[in-house]
C-alpha positions in Angstrom: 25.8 16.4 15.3 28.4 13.3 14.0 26.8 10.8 12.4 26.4 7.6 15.4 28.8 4.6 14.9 27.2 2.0 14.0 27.4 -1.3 16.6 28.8 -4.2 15.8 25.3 -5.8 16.6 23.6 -3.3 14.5 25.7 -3.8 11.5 25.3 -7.7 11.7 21.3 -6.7 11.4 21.6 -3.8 8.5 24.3 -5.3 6.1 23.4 -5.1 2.6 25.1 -8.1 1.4 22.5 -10.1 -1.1 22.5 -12.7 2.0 20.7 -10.2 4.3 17.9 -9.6 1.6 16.6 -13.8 1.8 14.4 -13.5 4.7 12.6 -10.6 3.6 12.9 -11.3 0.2 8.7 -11.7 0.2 8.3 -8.1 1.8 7.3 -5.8 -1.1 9.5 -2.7 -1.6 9.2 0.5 -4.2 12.1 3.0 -4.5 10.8 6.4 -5.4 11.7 10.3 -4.7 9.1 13.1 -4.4 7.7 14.4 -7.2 10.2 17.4 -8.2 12.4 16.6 -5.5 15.1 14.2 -7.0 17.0 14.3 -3.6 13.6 13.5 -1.3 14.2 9.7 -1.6 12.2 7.2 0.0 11.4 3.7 -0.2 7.5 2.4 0.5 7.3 -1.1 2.1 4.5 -3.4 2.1 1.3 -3.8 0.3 -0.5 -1.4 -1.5 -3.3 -3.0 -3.0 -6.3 -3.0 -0.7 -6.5 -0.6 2.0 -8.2 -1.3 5.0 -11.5 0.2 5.4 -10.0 2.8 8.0 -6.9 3.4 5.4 -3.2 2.2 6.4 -1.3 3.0 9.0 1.6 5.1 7.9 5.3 4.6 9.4 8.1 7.4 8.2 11.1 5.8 9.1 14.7 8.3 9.8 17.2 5.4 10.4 19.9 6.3 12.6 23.8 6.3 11.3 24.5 8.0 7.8 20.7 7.1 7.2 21.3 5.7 3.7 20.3 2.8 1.6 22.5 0.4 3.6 19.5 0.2 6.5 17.1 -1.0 3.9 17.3 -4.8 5.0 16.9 -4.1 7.7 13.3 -2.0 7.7 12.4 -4.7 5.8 12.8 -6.7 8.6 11.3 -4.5 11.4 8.2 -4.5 8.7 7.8 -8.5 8.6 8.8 -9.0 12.3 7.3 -6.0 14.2 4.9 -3.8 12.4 1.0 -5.0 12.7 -1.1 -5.7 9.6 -2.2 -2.4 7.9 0.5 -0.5 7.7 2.9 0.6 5.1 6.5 2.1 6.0 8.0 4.8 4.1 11.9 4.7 4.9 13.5 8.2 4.3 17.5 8.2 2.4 19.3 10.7 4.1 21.3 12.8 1.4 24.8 11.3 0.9 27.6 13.4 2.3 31.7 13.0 2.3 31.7 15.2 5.4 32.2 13.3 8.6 30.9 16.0 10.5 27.8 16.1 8.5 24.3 16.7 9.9 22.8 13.4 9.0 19.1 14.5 8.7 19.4 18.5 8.7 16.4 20.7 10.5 15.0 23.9 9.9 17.2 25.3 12.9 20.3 23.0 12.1 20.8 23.1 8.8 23.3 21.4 6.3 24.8 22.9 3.1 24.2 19.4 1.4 20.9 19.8 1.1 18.3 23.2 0.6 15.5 21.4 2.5 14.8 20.4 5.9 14.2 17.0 7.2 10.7 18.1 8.6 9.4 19.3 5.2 10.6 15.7 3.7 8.5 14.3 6.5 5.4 16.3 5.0 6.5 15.9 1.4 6.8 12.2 1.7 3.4 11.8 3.5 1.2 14.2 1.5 3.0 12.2 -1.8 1.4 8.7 -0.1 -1.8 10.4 1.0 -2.6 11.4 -2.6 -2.0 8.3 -3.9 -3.4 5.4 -1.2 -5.9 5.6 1.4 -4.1 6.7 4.9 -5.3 6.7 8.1 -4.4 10.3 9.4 -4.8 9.4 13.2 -1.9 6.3 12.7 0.9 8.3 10.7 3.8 7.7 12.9 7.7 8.1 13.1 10.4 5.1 14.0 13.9 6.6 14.5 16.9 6.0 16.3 20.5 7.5 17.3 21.2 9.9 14.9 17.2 10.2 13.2 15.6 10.6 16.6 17.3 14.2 16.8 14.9 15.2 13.5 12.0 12.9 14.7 11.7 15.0 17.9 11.7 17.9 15.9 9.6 17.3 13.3 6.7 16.5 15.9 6.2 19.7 16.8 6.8 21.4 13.3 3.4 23.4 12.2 0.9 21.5 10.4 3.3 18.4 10.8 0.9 15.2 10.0 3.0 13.2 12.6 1.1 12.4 15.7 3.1 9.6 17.4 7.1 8.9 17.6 9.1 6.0 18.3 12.8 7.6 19.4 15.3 5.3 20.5 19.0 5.6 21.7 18.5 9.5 20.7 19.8 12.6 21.7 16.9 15.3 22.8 17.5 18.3 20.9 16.0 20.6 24.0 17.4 24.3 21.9 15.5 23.1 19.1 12.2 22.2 20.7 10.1 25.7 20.8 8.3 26.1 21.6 7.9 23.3 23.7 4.1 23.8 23.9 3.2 22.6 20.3 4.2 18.9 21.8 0.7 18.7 23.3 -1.4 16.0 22.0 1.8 14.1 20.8 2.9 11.0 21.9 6.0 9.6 22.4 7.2 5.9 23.1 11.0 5.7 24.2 13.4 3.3 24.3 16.6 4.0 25.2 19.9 1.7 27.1 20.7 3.0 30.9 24.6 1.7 29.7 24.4 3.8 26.7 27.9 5.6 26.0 27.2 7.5 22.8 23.8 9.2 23.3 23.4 9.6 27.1 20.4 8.3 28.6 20.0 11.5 30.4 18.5 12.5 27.4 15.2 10.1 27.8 15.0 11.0 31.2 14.9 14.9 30.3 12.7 14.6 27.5 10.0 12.3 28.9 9.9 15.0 31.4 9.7 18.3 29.5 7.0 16.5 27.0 5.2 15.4 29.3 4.6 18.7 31.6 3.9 20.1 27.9 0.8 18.1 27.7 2.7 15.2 25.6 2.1 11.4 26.2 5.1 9.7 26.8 5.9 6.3 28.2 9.9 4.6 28.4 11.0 1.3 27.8 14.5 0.5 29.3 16.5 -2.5 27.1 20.7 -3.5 28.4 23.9 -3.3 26.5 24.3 0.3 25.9 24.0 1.7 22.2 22.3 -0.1 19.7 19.7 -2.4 18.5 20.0 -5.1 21.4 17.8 -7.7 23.0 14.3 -8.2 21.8 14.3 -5.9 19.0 11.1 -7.1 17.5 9.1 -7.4 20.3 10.0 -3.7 21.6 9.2 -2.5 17.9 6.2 -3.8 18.2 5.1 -2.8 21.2 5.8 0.4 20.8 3.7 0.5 17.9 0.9 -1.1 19.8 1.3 1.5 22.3 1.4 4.7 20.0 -1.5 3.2 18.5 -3.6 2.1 21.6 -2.6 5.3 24.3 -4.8 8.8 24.1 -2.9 11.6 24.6 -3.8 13.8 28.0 -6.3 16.6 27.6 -4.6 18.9 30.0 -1.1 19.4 31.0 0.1 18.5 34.4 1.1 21.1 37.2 4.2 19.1 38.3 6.7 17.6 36.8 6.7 13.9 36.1 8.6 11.1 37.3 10.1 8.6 35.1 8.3 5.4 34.0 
């Protein structure tokens, strides 16, 4: 998989100039790597000080593109504009690469020789590391990913033992070879959000997986936005209500016999 061209829109939301930090020049930020993993970068956003009493939420951001340092404005951003109080975001750095064809955030079964690990074990690396260290609400440990981190999102929900129990995917590919077995998606959930117009990462994609998640026992619900690929039109307030909706929607206790429709 190429890395996803960045939109112009997009890249007037993620620049790194100093003059995109001044707005969320208040949002606290560490920058750390695991612990004996100096390539298992990640930065932790918000507030650590006082947990609430049923621990913080937990969002691992995969940020589409290259996934590198560059997006780090704007997380910030979707933390003091979208996310509810109680959460803390841990934004993944994708390991660099001068390959154009690079696999921006390698799997298990799409692998990368730029890195030894895969995406899905960073996932649990970076989450046990926070675990051990501040109080984290197991039931609210999330994904956000788009374009070119939703391919490793969808994956790494149904990797064993994976402490991810809700996605946010947007403009994503849906890596259907890689998702076996299909089975271990029950109990997930999955909020979509995807552009009918969108020309690099088909919405076909959407449509197929809200349909193969769901008759595997998955909840999944789609949000439709215009303008094709990219961050476009109310970008907070579809963050945000996606959140609400992984946090607020129980997953089905049996699978359905038919297959879904979209919605």
């Amino acid at each position: 998989m190429r890395p996803i061209a960045i939109s112009v829109v997009l890249f007037s939301l993620v620049t790194s100039s100093a003059r995109a930090q001044q707005d969320v020049a208040d949002v606290p930020a560490q920058d750390l790597t695991v612990k004996d993993q100096p390539k298992q970068r990640y930065f932790l956003i918000g507030e650590t000080t006082k947990a609430p009493d049923k621990g913080f939420g937990l969002i691992v951001v995969l940020p589409g593109g290259d996934g590198s340092a560059d997006f780090h404005p704007f997380v910030k951003r979707i933390y003091k504009n979208a996310v509810p109080d109680g959460y803390l975001m841990a934004e993944l750095v994708a390991v660099s690469s001068k390959n154009p064809n690079q696999i921006v955030w390698p799997t298990a079964k799409l692998t990368d020789k730029k890195q030894t690990f895969a995406t899905e074990a960073f996932i649990s690396n970076v989450v046990a590391e926070l675990k051990a260290k501040h109080k984290i609400d197991a039931s609210r440990v999330f994904t956000l990913s788009w374009s070119s981190g939703g391919y490793a999102a969808y994956v790494a929900s149904i990797a064993k033992d994976t402490p991810i129990n809700g996605s946010f995917i947007a403009m994503s590919v849906f890596p259907m070879a890689q998702m076996k077995p299909m089975t271990a998606a029950k109990g997930q959930k999955y909020f979509l959000l995807h552009s009918p117009q969108d020309q690099v990462c088909a919405y076909s994609n959407t449509k197929m997986a809200k349909s193969q998640l769901t008759r595997s026992g998955a909840a999944v619900t789609v949000t439709d936005y215009e303008g094709g690929h990219g961050w476009m039109g109310d970008v907070w307030g579809n963050i945000a209500a996606g959140i609400t909706w992984l946090e607020e929607t129980k997953v089905p206790t049996t699978a359905p016999t038919t297959a879904p429709t979209r919605g």
